[in-house]
SEDO-840724 format. One record per atom (N, C-alpha, C): x, y, z. Coordinates in steps of 0.1 Angstrom, whole numbers, plus 5000, padded with zeros to 4 digits. Each point is the difference from the previous one (the first is absolute). Last residue first. Example, Ala and Ser with C-alpha at 12.3 -4.5 7.8 and 13.67 -1.06 7.14 Angstrom:
2
512849785071/500950115000/499250115008/500349434999/499150125000/500950125000/
end
This chain:
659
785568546436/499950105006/498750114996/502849475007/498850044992/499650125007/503449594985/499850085008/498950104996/502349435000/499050104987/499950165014/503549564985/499850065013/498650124993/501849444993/499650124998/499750085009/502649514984/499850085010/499950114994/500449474986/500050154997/499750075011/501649474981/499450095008/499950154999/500549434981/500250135002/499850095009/500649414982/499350105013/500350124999/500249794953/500249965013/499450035010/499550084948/500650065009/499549845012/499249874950/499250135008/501250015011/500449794949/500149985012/499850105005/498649764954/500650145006/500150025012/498149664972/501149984994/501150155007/494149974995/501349875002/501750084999/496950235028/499849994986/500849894998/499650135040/498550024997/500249974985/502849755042/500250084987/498550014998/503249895047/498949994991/500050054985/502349855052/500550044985/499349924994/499950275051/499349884992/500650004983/500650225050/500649984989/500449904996/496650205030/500749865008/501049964985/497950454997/500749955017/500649905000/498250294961/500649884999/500049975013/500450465009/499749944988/500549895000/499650415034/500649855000/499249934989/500250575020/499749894997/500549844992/499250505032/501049884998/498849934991/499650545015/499449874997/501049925000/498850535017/500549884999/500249875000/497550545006/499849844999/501449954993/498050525020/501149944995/499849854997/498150535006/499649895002/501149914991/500150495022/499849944991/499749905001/501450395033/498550024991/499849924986/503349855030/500150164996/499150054991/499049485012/501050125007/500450114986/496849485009/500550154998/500650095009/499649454983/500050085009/499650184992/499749384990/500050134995/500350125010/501549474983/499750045007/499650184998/500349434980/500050125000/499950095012/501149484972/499650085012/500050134997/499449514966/500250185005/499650095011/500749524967/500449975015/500050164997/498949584964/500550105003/500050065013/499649534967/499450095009/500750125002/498749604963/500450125007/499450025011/500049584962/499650035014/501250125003/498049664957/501050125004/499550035011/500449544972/499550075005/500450165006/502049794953/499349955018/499550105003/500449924944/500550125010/499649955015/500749704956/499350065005/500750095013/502549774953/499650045014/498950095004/499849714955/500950134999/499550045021/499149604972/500350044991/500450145002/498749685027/500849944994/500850064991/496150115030/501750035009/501049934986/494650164989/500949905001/501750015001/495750294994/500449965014/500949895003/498150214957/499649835003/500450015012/500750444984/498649995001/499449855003/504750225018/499649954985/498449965002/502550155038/501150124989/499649944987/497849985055/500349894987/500450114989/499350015056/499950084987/500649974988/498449895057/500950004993/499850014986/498650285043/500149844995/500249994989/500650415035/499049974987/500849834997/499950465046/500449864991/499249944987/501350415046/499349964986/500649884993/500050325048/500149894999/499349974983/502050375037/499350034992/500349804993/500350345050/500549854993/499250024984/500950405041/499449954993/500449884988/499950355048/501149924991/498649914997/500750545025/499549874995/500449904990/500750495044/500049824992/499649944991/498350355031/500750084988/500649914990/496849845034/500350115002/500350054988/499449554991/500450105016/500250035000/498149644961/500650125002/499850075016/500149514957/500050075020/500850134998/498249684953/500950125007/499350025020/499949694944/499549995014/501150125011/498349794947/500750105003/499450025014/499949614955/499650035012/500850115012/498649734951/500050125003/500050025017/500249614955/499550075013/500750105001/498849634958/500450135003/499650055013/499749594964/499750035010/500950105003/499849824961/499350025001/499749965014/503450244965/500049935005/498449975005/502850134951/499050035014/499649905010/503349964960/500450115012/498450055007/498249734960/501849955001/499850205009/495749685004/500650114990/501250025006/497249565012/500650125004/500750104988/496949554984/501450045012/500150175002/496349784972/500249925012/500950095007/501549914953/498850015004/499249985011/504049944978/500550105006/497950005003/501349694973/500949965016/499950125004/498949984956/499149985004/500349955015/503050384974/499649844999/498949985011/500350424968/500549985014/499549865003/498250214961/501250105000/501149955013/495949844982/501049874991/501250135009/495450025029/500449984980/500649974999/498650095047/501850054996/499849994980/496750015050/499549974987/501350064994/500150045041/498449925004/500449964982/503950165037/499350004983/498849895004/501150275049/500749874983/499750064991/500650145060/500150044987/499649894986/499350025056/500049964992/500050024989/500550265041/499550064989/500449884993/499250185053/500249864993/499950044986/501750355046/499249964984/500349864993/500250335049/500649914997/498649994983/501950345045/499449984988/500349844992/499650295053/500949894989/498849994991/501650315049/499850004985/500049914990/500150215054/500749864991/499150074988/501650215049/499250044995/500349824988/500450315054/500549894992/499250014988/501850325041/499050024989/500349904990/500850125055/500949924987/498650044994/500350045047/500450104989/500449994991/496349655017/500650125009/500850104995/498349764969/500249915006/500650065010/496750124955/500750015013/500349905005/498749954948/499450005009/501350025013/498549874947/500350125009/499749985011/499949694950/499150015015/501150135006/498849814946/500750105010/499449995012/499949714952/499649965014/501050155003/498549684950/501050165006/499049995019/499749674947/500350025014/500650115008/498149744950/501150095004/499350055019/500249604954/499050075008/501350085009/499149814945/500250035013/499450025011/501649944943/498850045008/500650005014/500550034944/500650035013/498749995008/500949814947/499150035016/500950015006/500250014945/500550005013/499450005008/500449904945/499250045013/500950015009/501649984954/498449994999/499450025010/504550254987/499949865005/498149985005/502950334961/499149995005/499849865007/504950274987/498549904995/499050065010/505450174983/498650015008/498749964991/505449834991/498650084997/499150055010/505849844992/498850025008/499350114996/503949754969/499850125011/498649975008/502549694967/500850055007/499550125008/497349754972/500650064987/501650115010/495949715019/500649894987/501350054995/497950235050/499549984981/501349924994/498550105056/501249964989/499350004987/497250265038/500249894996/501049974991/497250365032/500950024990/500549875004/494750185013/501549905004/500950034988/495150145022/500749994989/501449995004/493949845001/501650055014/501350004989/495549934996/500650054987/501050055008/495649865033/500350014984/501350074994/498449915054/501150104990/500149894984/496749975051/500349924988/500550124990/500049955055/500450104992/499849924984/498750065057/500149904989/500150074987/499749985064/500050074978/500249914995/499250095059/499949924985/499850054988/501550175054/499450024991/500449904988/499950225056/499949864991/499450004988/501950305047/499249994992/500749864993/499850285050/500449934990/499049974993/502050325042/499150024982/500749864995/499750315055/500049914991/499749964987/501750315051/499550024981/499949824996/500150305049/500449864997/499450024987/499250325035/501550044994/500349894990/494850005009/501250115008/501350004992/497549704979/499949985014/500650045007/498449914944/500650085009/500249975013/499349774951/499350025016/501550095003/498449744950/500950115010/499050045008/500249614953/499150045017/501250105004/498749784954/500650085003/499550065015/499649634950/499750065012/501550055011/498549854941/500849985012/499150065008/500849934942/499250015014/500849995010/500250024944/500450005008/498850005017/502149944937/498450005014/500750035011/500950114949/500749985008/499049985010/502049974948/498649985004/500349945016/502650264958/500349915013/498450045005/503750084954/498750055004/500149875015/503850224963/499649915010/498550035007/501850144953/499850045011/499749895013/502149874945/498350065006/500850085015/503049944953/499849955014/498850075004/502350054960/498449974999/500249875010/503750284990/499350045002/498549964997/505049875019/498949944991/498550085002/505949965009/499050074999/499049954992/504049874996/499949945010/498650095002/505350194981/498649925000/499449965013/499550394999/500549954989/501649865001/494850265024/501449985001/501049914991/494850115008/500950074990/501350014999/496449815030/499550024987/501050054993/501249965046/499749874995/499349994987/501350445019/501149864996/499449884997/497150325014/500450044988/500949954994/497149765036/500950124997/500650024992/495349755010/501349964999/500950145000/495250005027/500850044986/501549964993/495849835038/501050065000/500849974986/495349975034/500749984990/501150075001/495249835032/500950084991/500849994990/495349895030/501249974989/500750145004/496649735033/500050104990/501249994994/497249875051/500149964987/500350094986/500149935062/499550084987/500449934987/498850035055/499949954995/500250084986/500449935060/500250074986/499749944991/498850105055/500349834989/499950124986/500750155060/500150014987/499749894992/499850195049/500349874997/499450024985/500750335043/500350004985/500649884994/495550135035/501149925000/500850074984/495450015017/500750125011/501449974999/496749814968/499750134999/501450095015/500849534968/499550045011/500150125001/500749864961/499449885004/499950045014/501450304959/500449995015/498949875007/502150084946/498750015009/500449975009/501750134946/500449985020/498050015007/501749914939/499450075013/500649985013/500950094938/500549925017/499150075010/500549944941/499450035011/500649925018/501450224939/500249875016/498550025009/502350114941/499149965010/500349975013/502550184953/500549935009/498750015019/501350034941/498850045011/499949965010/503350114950/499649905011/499250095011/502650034949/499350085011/499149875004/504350114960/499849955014/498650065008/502550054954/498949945001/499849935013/504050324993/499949814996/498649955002/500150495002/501249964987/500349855001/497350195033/499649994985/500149964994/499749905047/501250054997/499749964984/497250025050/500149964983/500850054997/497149885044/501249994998/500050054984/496750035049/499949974984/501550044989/497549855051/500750085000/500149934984/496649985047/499849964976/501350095004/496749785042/501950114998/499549944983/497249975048/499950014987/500850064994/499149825052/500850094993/499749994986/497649945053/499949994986/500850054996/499149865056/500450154988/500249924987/497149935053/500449954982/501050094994/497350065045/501649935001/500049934989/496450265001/500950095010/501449915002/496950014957/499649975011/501950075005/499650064958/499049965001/499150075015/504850114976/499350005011/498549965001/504050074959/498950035008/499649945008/503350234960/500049915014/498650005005/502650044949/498950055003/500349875021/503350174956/499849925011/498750075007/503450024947/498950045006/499449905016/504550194960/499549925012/498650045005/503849984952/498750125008/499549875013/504250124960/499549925010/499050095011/503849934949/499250045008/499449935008/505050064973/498749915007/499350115010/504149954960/498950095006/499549905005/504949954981/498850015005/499050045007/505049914968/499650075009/498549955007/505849914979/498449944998/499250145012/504949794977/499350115005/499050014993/504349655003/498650035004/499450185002/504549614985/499850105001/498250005001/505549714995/498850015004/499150125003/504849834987/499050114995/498450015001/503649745017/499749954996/499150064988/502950245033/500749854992/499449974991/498350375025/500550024986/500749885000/495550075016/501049915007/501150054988/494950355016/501249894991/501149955005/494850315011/501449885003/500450014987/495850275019/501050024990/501249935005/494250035009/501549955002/500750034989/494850165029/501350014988/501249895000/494650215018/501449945001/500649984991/495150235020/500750044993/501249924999/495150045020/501349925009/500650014985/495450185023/500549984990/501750004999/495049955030/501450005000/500350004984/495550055040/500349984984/501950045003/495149945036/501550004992/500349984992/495750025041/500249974985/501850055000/496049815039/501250064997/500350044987/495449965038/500849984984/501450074995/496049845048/500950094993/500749974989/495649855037/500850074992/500750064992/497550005042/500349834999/500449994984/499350395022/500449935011/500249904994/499950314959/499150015018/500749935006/502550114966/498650044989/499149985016/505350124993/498749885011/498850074994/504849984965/498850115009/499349865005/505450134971/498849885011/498650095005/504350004961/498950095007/499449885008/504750094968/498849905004/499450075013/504550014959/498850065006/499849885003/504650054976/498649965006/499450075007/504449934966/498850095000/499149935010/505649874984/498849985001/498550115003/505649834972/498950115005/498350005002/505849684999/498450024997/499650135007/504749724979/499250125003/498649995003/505249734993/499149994996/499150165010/505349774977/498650155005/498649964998/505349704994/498850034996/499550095014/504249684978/499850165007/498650014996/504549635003/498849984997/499350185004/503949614986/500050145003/498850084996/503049475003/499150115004/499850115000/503649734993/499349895000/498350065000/505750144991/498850045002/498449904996/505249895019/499050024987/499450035004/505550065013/498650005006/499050024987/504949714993/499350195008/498749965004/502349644978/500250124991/499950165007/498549495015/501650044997/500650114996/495450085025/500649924992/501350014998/496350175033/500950024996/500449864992/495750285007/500449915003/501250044993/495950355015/501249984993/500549835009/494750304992/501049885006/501450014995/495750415010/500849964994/500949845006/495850415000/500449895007/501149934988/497150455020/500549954989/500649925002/495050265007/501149885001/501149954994/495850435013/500950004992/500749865005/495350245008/500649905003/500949974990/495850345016/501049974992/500849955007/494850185006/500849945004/501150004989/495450285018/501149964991/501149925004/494450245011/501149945003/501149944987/495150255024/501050014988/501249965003/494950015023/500850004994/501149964994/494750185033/501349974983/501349975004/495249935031/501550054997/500549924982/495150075045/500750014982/501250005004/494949975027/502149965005/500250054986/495350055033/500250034985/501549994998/496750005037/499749914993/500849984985/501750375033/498949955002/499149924993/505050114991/498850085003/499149875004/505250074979/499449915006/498850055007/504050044959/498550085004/499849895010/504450074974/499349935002/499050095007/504349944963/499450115005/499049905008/505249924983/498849955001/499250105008/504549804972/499650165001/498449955005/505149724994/498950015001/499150135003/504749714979/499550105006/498850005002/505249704990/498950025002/499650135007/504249764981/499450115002/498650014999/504649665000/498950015001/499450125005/504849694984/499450155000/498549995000/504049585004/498450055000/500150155002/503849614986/499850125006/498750054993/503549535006/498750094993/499750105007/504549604991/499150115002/498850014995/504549654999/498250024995/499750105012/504849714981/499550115008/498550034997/503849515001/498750114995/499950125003/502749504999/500150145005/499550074994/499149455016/500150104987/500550165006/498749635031/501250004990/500350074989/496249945026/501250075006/501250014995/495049864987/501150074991/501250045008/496249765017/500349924989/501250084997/497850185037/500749905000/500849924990/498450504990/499549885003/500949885006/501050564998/500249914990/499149895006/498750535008/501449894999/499849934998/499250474993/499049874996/501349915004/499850545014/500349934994/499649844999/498250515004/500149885004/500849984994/497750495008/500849904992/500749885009/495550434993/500949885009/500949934993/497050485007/501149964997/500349855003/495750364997/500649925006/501149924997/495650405008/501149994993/501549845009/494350245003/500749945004/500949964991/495850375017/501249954987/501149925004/494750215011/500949945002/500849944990/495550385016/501150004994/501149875005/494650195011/501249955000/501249964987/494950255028/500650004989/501549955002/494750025024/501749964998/500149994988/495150185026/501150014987/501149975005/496950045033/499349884992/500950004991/500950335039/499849815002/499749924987/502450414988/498749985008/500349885008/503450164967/499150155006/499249985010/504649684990/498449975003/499650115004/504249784970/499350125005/499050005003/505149754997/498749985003/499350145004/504649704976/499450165002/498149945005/505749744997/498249975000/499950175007/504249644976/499650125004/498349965002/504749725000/498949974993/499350135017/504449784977/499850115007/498549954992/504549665006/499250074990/499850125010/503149504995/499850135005/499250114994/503049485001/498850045001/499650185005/503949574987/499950115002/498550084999/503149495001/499150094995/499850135007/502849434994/499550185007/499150064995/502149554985/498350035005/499950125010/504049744977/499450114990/498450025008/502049565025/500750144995/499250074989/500449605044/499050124991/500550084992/502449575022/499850115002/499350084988/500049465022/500650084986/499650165007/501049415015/499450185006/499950104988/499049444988/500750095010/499650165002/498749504989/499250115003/501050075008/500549614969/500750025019/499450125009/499049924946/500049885014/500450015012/498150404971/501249935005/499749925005/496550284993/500649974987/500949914995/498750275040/499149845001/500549974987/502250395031/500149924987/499449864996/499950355043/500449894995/499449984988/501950465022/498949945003/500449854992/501150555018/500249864995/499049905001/500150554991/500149965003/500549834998/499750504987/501249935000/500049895010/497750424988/499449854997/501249904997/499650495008/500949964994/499449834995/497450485008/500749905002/500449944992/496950485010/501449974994/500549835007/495850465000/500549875001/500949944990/497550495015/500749974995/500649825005/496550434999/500449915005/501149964991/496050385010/500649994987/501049885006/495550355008/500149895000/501149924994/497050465013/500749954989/500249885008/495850375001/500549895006/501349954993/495850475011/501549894987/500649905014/494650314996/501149905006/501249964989/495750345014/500849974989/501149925009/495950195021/500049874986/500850014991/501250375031/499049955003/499449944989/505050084996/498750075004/499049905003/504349824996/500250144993/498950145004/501249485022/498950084991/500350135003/503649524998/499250125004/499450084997/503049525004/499550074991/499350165010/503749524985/500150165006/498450074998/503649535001/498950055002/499650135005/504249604984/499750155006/499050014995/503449565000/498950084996/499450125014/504349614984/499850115002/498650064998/502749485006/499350064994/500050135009/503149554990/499950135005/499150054995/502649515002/498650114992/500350095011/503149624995/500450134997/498550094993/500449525022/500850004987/499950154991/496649975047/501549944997/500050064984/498350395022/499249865002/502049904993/497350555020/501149914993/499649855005/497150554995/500449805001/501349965000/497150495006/501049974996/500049825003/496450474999/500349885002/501349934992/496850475016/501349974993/500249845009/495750454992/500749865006/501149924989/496450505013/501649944996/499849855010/496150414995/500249915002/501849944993/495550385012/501350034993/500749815006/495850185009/500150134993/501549944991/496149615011/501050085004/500550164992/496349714996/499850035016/501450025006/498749874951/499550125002/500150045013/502549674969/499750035011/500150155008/499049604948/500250185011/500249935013/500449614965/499450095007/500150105006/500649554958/500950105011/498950135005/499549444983/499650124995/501250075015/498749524967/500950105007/499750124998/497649434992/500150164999/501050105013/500149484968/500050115010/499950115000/497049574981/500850065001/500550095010/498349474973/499950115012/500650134997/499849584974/500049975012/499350095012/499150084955/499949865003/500249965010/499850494980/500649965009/499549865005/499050314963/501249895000/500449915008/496850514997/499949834996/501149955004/498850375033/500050034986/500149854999/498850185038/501150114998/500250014979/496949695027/499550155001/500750114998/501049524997/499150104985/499450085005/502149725029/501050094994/499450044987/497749695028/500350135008/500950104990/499649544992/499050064993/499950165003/503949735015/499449964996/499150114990/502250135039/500249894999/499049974991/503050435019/498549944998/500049894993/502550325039/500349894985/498449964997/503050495025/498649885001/500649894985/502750445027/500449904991/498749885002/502450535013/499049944998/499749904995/503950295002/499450055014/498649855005/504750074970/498949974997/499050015016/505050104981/499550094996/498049975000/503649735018/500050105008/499050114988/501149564990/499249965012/499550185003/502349854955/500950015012/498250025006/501149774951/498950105007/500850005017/501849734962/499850125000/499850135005/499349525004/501550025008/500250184997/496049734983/499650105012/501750015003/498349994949/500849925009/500150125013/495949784965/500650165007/501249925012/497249854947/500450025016/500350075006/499749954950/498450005010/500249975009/503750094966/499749855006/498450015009/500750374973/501149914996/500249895007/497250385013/499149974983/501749874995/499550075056/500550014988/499350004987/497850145045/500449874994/500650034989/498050315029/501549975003/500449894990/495450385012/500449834998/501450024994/497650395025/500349944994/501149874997/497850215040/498650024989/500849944988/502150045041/499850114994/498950034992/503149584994/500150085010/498850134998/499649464988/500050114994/500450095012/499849474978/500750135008/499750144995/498249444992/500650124994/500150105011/500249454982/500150085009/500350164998/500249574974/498650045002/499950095013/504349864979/499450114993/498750035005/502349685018/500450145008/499050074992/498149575004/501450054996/499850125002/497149665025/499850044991/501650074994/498449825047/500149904992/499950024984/498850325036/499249874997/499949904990/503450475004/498549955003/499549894996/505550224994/498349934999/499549965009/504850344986/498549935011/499549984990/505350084995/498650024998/499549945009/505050234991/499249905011/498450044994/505950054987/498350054991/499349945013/504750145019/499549954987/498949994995/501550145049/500450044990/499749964982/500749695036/499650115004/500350114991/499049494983/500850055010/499950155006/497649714967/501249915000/501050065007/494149955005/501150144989/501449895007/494650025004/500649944993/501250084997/495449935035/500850114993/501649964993/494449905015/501149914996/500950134995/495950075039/500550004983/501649984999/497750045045/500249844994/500150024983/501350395041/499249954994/500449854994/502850295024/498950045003/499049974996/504649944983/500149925016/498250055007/501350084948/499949885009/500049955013/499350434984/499149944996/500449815003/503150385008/499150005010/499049884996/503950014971/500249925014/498750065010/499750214959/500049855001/500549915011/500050474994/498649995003/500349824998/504550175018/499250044985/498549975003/502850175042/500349894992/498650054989/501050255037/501050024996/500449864988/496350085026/500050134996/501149994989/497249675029/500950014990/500350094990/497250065042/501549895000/500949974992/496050294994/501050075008/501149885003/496249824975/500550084995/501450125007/497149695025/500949874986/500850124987/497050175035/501149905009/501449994988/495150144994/500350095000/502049995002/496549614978/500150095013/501350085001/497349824956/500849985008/500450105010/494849874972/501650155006/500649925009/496249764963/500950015013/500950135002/495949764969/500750085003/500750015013/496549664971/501049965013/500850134993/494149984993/501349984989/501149975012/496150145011/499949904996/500749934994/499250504998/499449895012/499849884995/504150364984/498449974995/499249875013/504750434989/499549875011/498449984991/502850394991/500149864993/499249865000/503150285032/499650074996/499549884985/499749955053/500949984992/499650034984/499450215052/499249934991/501249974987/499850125054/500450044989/499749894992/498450035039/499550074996/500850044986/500649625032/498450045001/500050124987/504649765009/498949895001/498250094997/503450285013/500949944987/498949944996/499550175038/499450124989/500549904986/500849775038/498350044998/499950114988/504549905019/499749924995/498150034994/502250305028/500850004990/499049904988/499250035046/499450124991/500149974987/502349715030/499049964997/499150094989/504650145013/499449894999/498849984992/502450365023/498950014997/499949854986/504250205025/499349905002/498050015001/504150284986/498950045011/499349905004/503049954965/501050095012/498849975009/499349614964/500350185001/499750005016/499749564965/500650115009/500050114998/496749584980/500150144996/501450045016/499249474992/499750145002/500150124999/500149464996/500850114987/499050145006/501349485022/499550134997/500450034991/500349575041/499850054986/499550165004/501849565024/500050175006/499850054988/499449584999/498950015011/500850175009/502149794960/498850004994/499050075016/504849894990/500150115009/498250034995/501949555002/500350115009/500050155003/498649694963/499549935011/500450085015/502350074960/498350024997/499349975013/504349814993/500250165006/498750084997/500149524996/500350045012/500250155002/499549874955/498749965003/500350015020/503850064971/499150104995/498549995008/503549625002/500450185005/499150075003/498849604980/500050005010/500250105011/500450044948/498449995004/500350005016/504049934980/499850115000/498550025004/501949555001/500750145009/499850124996/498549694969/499050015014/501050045006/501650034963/498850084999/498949995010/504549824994/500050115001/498950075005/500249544989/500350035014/500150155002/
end
């Protein structure tokens, strides 16, 4: 009964505010529509291959959620599954029905994914240091690099050369005691020389309530050890002698400490469990952009300190149940040159070389790792233009990593064709592999590590079509796209005979799907209405399990992914005004590979919404906006992970100033 009063809720207030939809670029000068066309026509997503599904999230979805983690943007703005046990705590993405690991991130040019779990936790990542954020989906993401099975994100930060001198200071308060602080400073020193700082500060208590499904009586329980404290600086130097030469400098330093709170199951027990993340990343990048001719190097570094500890209390005092500390490190190198060989055309090339490391240990159990690895990687994309509404893609990107007798050939081809010459009525089409490297934990982690684990390899198809019309002030874009994903040697950590869990090789997998996206725009005397919905089918299984996973699990859904996923972000804006409904939901999410309720609860349906007005003005030669916003609305009690309860109805209020 719960779960259809919540669909019913959720499906009436869709229904209300769907026919005033938006996600519109605001600004002061109401240049609007301007706005929008440069976003939609001319900026290019970096990567992008014809034929392939790349997307740039709108300009919107980034300034709104300035003041929240990249993970709460990614789920209310998109249909990738975002998986985390509360605000604040670890949160991953997947792509089309695939696991986090097959997902890769990169800010800047460099890749983010742990060499220790091959994820990237976005609660990490704050909204405000990212100017620039496309996804690429699927096959698309071997233009950045391999692994990425499902997909990946690209983040990047940007000059701004059209101001002399710039300050903006944004302040939040929100319920159960968040407070965030961030300052934006930048200015050109001289002519093409730009500094920029950047430094924030987020702080909550997470103190909130919520019900205890764990309990027969499902009672109230209050949130505890789940504060945290968030706060970094992240520098940027920009030098441009010419139009064609930029040279850039970025350094991002980061402090986070959490605390882990307890599970429904354990409330009873008295615990303490921290973790504290130190993360310093840098990037150094030179680029050339000329007249048939692009290049850029470069040179990047990342580090990643975690120390994570559990104390339980016993009759005796407090036991040390945990105490865990590991450094992991990568240093990367790239190049890549593009040249338009003529009109119809052009060849990209790239080479990488990706340096990592781990140095852990658990001192209870004395657990210990330190490992390292090279991998190389060369990309080759030849484009061409036959005819006047064909475009061809030919992509080789070539993997090898010496020291484990690794080297793979990773082939694609994708084409687009405009089916009507005066129309942008689109049909895509592509075919090609990729692969993905177990991580240095899953070959060598003691125990439980197996190093004569293969590479996940994935044999991926894909198609769709793609119509946008214009009509004066009225925008329109909807698309429709099918995949298919066959994943050989998919790798899983499984119970062993001998009390610990192995990483196997599970014999097959298919993901497949179909995926849905619709933006209409359009005037309505002085209203600017706008809608946005993404929606993804991703039937997950085991196609082929061997003796390692019962023959019941065959067929069914891959345990926590869900396989329907929407997206839908609708905004009316007046004048200076605008309010915006953010609407996402995922179906329901099996916690064991048989999907069988008997043997361990499935996760319900989930249905959010959220609720943000805004308003902007200027005065004293400054520019001012102030936001509300209403989380949860119709406070719904949901869980994204088993066994960990999510917040209620919340709310926050931001004032951002801007001189």
């Amino acid at each position: 009964m719960l779960g259809s009063s919540i669909r019913i809720k959720s499906a009436l207030l869709l229904l209300l505010v769907l026919p005033f939809a938006g996600m519109a670029q605001v600004s002061l000068n109401d240049t609007i529509h301007l706005e929008n066309v440069t976003i939609r026509r001319t900026a290019q997503v970096r990567g992008n291959v014809s034929g392939l599904k790349a997307v740039r999230l709108d300009s919107l979805a980034l300034v709104s959620k300035t003041s929240q983690s990249f993970a709460e943007m990614l789920q209310e703005n998109t249909p990738i599954f975002i998986k985390t046990a509360s605000r604040g705590s670890v949160a991953t993405a997947s792509f089309r029905g695939t696991a986090a690991s097959h997902t890769q991130v990169f800010w800047n040019g460099l890749l983010l994914n742990s060499p220790l779990t091959g994820q990237v936790d976005f609660s990490i990542i704050p909204v405000f240091i990212v100017d620039d954020v496309s996804l690429h989906f699927g096959q698309a993401s071997l233009a950045l690099g391999s692994g990425g099975l499902g997909g990946a994100v690209n983040m990047s930060s940007r000059p701004e050369w059209d101001k002399k001198r710039s300050l903006s200071l944004y302040q939040s308060v929100g319920s159960f005691g968040s407070y965030t602080t961030a300052l934006s400073a930048g200015y050109q020193v001289a002519k093409g020389l730009m500094l920029r700082t950047r430094v924030y500060n987020d702080v909550a208590e997470n103190d909130y309530t919520y019900k205890n499904i764990a309990s027969l009586e499902d009672t109230l329980v209050t949130q505890r050890n789940a504060d945290y404290t968030k706060r970094g600086v992240f520098q940027e130097l920009y030098y441009r002698p010419n139009s064609s030469h930029t040279l850039s400098a970025k350094f991002w330093y980061q402090d986070f400490d959490r605390g882990i709170p307890k599970l429904m199951l354990t409330m009873s027990q008295v615990e303490q469990s921290r973790q504290n993340d130190i993360n310093l990343n840098g990037v150094v990048e030179w680029s050339y952009f000329g007249s048939g001719l692009t290049s850029r190097v470069t040179a990047g570094y990342s580090h990643q300190s975690i120390d994570y500890f559990l104390n339980k209390q016993g009759e005796e005092g407090w036991n040390q149940i945990v105490d865990a500390y590991s450094q992991t490190f990568m240093y990367s190198l790239n190049g890549e040159v593009g040249v338009k060989v003529n009109r119809w055309a052009s060849i990209n090339i790239a080479a990488n070389v990706l340096y990592s490391g781990i140095n852990s240990k658990e001192l209870i159990l004395q657990n210990r790792l330190d490992i390292n690895r090279t991998q190389y990687s060369s990309y080759l994309n030849f484009t061409l233009t036959p005819v006047e509404r064909l475009s061809v893609n030919v992509t080789s990107r070539f993997d090898a990593i010496p020291s484990e007798s690794s080297y793979t050939l990773l082939p694609s081809v994708a084409a687009q064709y405009r089916l009507l010459s005066h129309q942008n009525l689109h049909i895509n089409a592509s075919v090609g592999r990729n692969h993905h490297e177990p991580k240095l934990t899953d070959k060598y982690w003691l125990p439980g590590g197996n190093p004569d684990l293969k590479p996940e390899d994935g044999l991926m198809i894909e198609g769709g079509v793609e119509y946008e019309k214009s009509m004066g002030e009225t925008f329109l874009k909807i698309g429709v796209n099918a995949f298919r994903s066959d994943i050989q040697d998919w790798i899983m950590w499984l119970p062993h005979l001998k009390g610990y869990w192995v990483a196997q090789n599970v014999d097959r997998v298919i993901s497949k799907g179909l995926e849905t996206n619709a933006l209409i725009s359009f005037p309505l005397g002085a209203f600017t209405l706008k809608t946005k919905l993404a929606y993804s089918y991703t039937p997950t299984g085991f196609v082929e399990v061997g003796r390692l996973i019962s023959q019941e699990s065959v067929g069914k859904q891959l345990p926590f992914i869900p396989k329907h996923s929407t997206s839908v972000v609708s905004m009316v804006k007046y004048k200076s005004f605008y309010f915006m409904h953010n609407f996402t939901h995922y179906s329901r999410r099996y916690t064991t590979a048989s999907n069988n309720p008997d043997v361990s609860r499935p996760l319900a349906v989930y249905f959010m919404n959220s609720l943000t007005a805004g308003y902007q003005f200027a005065a004293f030669k400054s520019n001012f906006s102030i936001q509300a916003k209403v989380d949860n609305l119709l406070n719904e009690s949901y869980v994204s992970v088993l066994w960990s309860g999510m917040p209620g109805r919340n709310y926050m209020l931001t004032v951002k100033v801007e001189i």
